[in-house]
C-alpha positions as CSV (number, residue, x, y, z in Angstrom):
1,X,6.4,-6.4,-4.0
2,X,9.1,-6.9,-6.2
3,X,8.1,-10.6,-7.4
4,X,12.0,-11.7,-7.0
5,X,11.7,-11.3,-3.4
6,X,10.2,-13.1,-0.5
7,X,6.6,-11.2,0.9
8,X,7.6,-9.6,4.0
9,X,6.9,-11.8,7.0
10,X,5.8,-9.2,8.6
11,X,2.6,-8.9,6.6
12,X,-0.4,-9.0,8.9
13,X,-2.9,-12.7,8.6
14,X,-6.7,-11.8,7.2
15,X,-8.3,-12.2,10.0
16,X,-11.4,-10.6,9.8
17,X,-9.6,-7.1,8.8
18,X,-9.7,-5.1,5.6
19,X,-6.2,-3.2,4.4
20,X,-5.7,-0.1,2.8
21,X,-2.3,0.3,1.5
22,X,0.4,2.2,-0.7
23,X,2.9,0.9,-3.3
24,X,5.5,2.5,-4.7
25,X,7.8,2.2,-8.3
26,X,10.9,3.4,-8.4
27,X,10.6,4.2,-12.4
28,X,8.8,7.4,-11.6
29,X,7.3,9.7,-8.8
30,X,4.0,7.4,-8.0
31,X,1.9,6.0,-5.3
32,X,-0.8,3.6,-6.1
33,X,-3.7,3.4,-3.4
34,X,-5.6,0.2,-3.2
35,X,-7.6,-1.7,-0.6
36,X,-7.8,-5.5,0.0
37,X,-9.3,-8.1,2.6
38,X,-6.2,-10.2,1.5
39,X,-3.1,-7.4,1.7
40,X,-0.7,-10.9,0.8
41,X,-2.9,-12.4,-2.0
42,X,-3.3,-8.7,-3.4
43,X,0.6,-7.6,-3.2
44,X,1.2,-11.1,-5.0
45,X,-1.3,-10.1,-7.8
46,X,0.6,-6.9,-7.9
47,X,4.1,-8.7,-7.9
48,X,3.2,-10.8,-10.7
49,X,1.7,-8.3,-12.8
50,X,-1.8,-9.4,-12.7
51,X,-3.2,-5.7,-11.9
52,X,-3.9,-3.8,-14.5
53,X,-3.4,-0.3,-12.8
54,X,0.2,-1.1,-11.4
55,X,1.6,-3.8,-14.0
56,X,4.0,-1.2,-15.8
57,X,5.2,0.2,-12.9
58,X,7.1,-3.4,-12.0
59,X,8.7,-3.7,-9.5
60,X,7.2,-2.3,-6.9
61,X,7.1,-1.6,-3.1
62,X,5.0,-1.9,-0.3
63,X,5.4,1.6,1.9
64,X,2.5,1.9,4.2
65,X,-0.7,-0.1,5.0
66,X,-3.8,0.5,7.6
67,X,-5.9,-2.3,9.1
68,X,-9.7,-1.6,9.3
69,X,-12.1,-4.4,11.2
70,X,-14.9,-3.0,8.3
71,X,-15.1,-3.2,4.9
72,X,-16.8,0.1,4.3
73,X,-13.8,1.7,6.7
74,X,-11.4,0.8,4.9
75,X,-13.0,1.7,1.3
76,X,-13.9,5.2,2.8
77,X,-10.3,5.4,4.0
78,X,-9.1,4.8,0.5
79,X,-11.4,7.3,-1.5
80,X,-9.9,10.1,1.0
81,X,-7.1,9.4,0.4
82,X,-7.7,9.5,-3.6
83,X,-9.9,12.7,-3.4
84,X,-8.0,14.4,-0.9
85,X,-4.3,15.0,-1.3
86,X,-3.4,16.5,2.4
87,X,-4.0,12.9,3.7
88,X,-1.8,10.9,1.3
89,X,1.0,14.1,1.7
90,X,0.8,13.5,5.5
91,X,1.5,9.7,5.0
92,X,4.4,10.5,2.6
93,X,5.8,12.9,4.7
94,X,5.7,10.7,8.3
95,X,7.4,8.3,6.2
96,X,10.1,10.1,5.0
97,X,11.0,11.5,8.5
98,X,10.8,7.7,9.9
99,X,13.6,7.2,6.6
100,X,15.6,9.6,8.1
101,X,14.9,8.7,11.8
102,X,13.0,11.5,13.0
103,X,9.7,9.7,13.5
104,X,7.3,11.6,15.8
């Protein structure tokens, strides 16, 4: 989400789904959780500072999102994933074997 670099093309269309997703900062040992009908829009905000939660932790990067067709889904998904640690630790720790090619 670094705001020097292109969005990543690979970054789903809104149509009609709801995102939950995870940024990281390389400055410290953090993962912001957010959730957005509009995952480009929102990582642009994000990019450019304009969130309040994330602004001093420039730049950052997108490492996981989930698509959800409902609104309340995807807010329920992210509140989980706040309260309940073992569900973000899962995520984290899928992602570092798929970073070191072990994904299963």
């Amino acid at each position: 989400v670094n705001g020097k670099r292109k969005m990543n093309p690979a970054l789903p269309k809104n149509e009609g789904w709801y995102y939950v997703y995870l940024l990281s900062s390389n400055k410290i040992p953090w993962t912001y959780i957010g959730s957005t009908h509009d995952l480009e829009n929102r990582l642009k905000e994000h990019a450019e500072g304009k969130v309040f939660s994330t602004k001093k932790m420039l730049p950052l990067e997108l490492i996981y999102y989930e698509a959800y067709k409902s609104k309340e889904c995807a807010y329920k998904r992210e509140k989980s994933l706040k309260a309940f640690g073992s569900g973000l630790a899962k995520i984290k720790s899928r992602l570092g074997m798929i970073k070191k090619g072990r994904a299963g």
